[in-house]
VOPAGU-2260 file (C-alpha; in pm, 1 decimal, decimal comma):
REM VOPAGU-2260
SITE   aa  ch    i         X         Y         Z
SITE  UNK   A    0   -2798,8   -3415,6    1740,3
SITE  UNK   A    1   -2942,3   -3070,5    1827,6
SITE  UNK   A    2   -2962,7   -3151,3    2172,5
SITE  UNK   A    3   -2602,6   -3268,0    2169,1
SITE  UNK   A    4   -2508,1   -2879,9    2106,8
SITE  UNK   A    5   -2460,2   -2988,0    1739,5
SITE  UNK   A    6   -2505,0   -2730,5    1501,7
SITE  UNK   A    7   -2754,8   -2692,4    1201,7
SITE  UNK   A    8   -2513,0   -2676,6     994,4
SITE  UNK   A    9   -2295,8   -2983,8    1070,3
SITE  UNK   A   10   -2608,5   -3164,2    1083,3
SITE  UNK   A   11   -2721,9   -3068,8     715,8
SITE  UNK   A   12   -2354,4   -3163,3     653,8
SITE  UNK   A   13   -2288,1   -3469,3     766,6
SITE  UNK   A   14   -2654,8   -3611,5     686,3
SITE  UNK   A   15   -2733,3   -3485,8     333,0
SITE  UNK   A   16   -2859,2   -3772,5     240,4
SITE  UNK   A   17   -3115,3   -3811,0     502,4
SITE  UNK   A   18   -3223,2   -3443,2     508,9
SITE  UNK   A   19   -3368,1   -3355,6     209,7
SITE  UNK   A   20   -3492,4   -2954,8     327,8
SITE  UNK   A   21   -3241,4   -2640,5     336,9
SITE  UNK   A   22   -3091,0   -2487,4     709,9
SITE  UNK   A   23   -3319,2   -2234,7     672,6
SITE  UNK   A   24   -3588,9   -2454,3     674,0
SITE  UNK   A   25   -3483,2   -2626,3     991,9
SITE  UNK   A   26   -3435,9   -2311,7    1126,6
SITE  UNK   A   27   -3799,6   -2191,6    1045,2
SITE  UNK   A   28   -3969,5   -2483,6    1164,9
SITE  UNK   A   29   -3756,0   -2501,2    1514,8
SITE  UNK   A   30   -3934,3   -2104,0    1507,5
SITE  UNK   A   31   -4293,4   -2236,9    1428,9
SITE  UNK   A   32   -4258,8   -2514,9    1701,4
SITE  UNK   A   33   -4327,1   -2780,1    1448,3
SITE  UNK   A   34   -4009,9   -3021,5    1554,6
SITE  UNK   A   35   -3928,1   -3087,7    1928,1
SITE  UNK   A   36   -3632,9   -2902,9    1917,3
SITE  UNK   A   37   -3647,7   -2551,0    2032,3
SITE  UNK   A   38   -3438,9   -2237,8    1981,1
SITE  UNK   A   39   -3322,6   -2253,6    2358,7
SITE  UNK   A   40   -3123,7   -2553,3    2222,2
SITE  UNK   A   41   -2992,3   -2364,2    1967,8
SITE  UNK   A   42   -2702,4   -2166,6    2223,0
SITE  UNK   A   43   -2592,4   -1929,5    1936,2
SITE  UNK   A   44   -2934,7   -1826,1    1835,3
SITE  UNK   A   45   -3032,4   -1741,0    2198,0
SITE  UNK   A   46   -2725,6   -1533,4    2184,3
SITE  UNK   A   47   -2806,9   -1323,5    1885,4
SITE  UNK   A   48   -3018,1   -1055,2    1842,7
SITE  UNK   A   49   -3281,9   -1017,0    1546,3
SITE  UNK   A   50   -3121,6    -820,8    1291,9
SITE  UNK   A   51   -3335,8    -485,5    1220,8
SITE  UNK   A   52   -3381,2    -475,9     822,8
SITE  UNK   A   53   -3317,2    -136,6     665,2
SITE  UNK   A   54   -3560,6       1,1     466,5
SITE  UNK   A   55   -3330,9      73,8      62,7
SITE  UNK   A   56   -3286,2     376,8      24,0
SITE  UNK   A   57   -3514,1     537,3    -207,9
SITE  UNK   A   58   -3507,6     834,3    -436,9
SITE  UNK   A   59   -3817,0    1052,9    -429,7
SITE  UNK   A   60   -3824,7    1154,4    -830,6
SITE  UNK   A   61   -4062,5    1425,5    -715,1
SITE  UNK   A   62   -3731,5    1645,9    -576,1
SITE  UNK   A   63   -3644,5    1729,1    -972,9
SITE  UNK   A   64   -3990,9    1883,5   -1062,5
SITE  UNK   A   65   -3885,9    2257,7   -1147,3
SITE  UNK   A   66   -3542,7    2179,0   -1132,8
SITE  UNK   A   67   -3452,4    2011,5   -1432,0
SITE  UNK   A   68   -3207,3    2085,0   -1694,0
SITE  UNK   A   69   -3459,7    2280,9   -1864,6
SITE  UNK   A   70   -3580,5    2420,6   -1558,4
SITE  UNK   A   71   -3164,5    2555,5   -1513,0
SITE  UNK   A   72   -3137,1    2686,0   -1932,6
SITE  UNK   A   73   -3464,3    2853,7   -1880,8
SITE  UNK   A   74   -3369,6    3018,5   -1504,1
SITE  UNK   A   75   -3001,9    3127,5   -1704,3
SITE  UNK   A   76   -3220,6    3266,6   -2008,7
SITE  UNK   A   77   -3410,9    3497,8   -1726,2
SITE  UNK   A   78   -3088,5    3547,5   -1527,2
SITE  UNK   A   79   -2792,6    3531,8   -1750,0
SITE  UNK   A   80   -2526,2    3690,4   -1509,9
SITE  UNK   A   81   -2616,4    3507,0   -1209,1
SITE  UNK   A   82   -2289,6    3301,3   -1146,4
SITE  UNK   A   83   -2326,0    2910,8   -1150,5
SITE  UNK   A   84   -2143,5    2647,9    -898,7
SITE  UNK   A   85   -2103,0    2315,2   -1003,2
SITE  UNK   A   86   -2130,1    2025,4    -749,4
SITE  UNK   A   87   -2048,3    1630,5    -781,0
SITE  UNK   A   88   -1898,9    1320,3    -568,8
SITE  UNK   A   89   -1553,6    1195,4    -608,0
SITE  UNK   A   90   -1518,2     871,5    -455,4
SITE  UNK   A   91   -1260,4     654,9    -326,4
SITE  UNK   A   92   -1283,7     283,5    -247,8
SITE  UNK   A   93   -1597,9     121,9    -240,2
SITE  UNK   A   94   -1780,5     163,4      67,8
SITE  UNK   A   95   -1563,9     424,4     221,5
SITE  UNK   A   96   -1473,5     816,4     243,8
SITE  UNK   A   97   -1578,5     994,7     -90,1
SITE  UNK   A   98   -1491,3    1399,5    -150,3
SITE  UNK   A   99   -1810,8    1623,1    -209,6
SITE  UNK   A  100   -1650,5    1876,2    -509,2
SITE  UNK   A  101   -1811,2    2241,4    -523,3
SITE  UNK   A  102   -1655,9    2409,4    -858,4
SITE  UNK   A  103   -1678,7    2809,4    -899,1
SITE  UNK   A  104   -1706,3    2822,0   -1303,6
SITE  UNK   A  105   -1632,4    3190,0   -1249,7
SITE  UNK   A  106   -1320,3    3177,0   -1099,7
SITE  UNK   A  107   -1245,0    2823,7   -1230,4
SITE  UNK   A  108   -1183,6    2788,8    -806,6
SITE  UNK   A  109   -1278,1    2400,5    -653,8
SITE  UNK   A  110   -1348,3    2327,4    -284,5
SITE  UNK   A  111   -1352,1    1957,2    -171,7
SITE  UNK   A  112   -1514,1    1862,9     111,4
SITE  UNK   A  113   -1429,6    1479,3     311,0
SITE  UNK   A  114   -1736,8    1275,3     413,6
SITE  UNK   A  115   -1773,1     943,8     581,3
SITE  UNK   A  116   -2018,4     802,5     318,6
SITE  UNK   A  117   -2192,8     910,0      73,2
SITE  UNK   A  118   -2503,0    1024,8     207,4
SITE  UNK   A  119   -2764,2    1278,7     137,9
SITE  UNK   A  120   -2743,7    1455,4     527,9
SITE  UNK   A  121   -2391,5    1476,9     481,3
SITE  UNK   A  122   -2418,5    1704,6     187,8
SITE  UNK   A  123   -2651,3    1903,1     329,7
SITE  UNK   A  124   -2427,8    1935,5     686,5
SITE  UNK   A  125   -2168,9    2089,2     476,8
SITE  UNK   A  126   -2362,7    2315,8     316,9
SITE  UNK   A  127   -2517,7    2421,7     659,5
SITE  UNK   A  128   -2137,8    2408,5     818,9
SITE  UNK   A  129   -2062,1    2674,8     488,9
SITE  UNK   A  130   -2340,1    2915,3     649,4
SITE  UNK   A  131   -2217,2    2909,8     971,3
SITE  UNK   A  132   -1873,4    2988,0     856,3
SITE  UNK   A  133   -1954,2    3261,5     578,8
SITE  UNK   A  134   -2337,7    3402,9     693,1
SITE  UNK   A  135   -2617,6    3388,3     566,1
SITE  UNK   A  136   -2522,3    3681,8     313,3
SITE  UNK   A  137   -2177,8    3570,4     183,9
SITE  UNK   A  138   -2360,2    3239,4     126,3
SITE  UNK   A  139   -2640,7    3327,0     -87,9
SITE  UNK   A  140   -2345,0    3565,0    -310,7
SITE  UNK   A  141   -2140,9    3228,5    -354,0
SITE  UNK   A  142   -2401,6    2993,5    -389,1
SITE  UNK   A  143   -2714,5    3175,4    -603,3
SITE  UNK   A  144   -2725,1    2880,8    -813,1
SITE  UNK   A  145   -2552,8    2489,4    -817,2
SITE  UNK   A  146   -2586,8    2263,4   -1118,4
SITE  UNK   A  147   -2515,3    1901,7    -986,6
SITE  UNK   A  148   -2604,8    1529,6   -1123,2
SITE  UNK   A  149   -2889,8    1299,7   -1022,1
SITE  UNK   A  150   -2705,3    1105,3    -777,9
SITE  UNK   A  151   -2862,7     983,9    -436,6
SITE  UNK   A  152   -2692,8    1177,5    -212,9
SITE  UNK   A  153   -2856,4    1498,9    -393,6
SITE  UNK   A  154   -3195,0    1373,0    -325,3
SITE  UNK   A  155   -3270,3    1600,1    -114,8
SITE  UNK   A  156   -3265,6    1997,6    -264,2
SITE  UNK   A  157   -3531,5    2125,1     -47,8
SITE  UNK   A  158   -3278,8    2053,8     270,6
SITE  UNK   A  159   -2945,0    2221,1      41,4
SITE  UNK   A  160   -3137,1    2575,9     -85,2
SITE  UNK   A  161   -3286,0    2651,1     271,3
SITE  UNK   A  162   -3141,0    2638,9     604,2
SITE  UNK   A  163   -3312,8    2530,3     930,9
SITE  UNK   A  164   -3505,7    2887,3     943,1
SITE  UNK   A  165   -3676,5    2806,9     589,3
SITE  UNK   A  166   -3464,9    3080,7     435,5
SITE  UNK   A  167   -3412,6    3035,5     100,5
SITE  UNK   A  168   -3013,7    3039,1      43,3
SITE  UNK   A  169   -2965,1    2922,5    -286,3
SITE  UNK   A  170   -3130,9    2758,5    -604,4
SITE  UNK   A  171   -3041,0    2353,3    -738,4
SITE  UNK   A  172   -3100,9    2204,7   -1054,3
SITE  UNK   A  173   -3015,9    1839,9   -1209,9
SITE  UNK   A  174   -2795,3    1801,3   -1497,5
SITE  UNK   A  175   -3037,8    1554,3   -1748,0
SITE  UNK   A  176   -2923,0    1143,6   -1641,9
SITE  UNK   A  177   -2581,8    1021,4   -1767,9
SITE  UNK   A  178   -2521,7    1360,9   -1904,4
SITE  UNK   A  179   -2201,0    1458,7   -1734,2
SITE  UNK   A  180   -2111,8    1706,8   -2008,0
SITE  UNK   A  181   -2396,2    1930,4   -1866,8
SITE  UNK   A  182   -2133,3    1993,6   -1593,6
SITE  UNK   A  183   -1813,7    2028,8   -1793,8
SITE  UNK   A  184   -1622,9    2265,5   -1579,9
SITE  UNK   A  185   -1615,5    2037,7   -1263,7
SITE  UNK   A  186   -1586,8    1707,0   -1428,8
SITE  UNK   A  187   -1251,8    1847,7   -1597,5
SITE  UNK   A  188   -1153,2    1996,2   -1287,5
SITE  UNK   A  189   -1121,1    1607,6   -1108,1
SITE  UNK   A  190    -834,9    1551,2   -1303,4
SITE  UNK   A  191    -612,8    1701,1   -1076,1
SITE  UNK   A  192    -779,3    1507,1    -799,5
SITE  UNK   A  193    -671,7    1183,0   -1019,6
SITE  UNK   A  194    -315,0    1278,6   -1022,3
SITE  UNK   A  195    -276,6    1288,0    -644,3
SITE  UNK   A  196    -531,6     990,7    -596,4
SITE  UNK   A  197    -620,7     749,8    -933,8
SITE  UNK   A  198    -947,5     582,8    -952,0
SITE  UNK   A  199    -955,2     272,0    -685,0
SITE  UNK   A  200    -732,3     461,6    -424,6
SITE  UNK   A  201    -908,4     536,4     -62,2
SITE  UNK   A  202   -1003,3     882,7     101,9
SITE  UNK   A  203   -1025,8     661,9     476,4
SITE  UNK   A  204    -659,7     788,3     555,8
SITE  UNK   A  205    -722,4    1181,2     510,8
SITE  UNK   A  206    -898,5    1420,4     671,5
SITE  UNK   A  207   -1043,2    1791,4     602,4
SITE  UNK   A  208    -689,7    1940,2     676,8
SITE  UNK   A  209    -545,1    1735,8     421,4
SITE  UNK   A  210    -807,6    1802,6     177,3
SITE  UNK   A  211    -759,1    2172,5     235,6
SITE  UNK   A  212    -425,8    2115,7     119,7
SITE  UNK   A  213    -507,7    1909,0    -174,3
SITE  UNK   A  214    -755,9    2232,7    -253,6
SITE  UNK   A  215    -508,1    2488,4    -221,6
SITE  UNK   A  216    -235,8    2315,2    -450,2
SITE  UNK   A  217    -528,5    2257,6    -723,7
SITE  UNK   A  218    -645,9    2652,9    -707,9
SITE  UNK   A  219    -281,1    2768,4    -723,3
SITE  UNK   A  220    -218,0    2653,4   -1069,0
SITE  UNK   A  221    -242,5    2906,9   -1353,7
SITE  UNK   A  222    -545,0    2840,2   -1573,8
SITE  UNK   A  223    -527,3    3016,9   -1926,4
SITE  UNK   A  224    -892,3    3079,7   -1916,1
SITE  UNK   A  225    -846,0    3339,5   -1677,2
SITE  UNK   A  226    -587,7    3514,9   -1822,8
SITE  UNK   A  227    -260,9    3266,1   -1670,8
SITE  UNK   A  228    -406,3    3393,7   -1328,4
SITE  UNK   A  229    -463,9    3160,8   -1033,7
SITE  UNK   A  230    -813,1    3067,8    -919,9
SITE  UNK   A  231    -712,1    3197,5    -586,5
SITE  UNK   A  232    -619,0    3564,7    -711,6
SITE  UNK   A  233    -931,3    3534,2    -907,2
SITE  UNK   A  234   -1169,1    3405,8    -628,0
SITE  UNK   A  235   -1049,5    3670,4    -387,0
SITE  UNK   A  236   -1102,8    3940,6    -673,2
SITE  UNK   A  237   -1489,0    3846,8    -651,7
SITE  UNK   A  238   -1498,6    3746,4    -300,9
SITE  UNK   A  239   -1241,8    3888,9     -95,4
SITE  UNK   A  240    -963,7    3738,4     106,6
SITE  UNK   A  241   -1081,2    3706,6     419,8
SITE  UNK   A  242   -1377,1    3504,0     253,6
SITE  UNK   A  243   -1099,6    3279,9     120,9
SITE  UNK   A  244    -952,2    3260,9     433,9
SITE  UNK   A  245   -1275,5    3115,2     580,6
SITE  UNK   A  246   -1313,6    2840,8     301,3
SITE  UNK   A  247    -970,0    2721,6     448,9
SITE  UNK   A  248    -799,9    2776,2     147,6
SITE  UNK   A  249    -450,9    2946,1     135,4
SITE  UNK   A  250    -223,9    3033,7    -165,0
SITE  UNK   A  251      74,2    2810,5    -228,0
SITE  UNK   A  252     383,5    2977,4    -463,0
SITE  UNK   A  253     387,9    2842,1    -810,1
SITE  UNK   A  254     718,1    2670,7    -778,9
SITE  UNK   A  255     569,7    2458,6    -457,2
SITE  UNK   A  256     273,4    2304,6    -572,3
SITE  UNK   A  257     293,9    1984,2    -587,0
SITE  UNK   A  258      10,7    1727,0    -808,0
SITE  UNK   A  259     126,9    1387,6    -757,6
SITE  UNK   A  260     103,8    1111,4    -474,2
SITE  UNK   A  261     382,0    1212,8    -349,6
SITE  UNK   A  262     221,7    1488,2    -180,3
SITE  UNK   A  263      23,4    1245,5     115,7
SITE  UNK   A  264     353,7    1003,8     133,8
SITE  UNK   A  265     591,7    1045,7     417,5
């Protein structure tokens, strides 16, 4: 039947009862030469290329040694004014875009940032894009320390706190596992996100401008921690304008913003 062009499969369908071994099995022994058949009978195999296996990803445990929770309360106990940022993944639907969130507890001010997938080099582009942009200076004022969760695409810290000249730009630690209230600030702050986009909607349709936008509605609400001020005001108090300028985020007037999902239809 093989040499008929027949495939395995209708074979192993249409004589069950006479086959008593799995495709696979055919498959393997038409690979070991044990039958007469051979895979240039086979047209589709001959066709198809050997699929490569990935290797699963794996988390190297060792990239939390010194930067623990512990590690963060006891760096804070020796350097209690040094500001804190706040990083974390928002993602959409499974498999696609996902929004890397970078939350300024000082200034209560949130950047999002639009990746592909959720990978650990595409963290750490964004943070080298955000050197580029601001220098080398300007980036170790914003960034001296970032508390963020134990998730994959954090694995790698050595690749986040220096840059491709082994300068050391900033400091990361790891919230403790399943302990999101380590990171209040920044978990609170993704309910805005939620209005615009509920849990099980998709990122695949945006892109950086329109998460720029997204941003600038979010920091242009009044907060009452800081005084019914706007995290913009307050960011460009500590940072300057033009440095807000850079981080593509702009102002919007109080009476425009706009938090609903309304805002991406149309």
């Amino acid at each position: 039947m093989i040499k008929r062009k027949q495939s395995i499969h209708r074979i192993c369908a249409t004589q069950a009862d006479s086959i008593l071994c799995s495709e696979r099995t055919i498959y393997k022994y038409i690979d070991q030469g044990i039958l007469t058949a051979r895979n240039i009978d086979l047209p589709r195999k001959v066709r198809y290329r050997p699929r490569k296996r990935s290797k699963p990803f794996t988390v190297d445990r060792n990239c939390r040694r010194g930067r623990t929770y512990e590690d963060y309360l006891n760096f804070m106990a020796e350097h209690p004014d040094t500001p804190v940022v706040q990083m974390d993944t928002v993602e959409g639907c499974r498999g696609g875009k996902v929004l890397l969130t970078i939350f300024f507890t000082q200034s209560d001010f949130m950047l999002m940032y639009l990746r592909e997938r959720n990978t650990s080099q595409s963290v750490i582009d964004i943070f080298n894009h955000l050197e580029e942009v601001l220098g080398i200076e300007t980036f170790k004022q914003l960034f001296p320390v970032i508390l963020t969760d134990n998730g994959s695409e954090f694995s790698n810290p050595a690749a986040i706190e220096h840059n491709s000249s082994a300068v050391q730009r900033t400091r990361l630690f790891y919230c403790d596992s399943s302990s999101p209230h380590q990171k209040p600030h920044i978990e609170r702050s993704h309910e805005f996100i939620r209005m615009v986009f509920p849990k099980g909607s998709s990122f695949d349709g945006l892109n950086q401008r329109d998460v720029d936008m997204l941003a600038s509605h979010i920091n242009s609400l009044v907060r009452k921690k800081l005084n019914n001020q706007f995290p913009t005001t307050t960011f460009s108090f500590f940072h300057g304008e033009q440095t807000l300028r850079k981080l593509g985020i702009s102002p919007i007037p109080p009476s425009e913003v706009l938090l609903s999902p309304a805002m991406f239809k149309g």
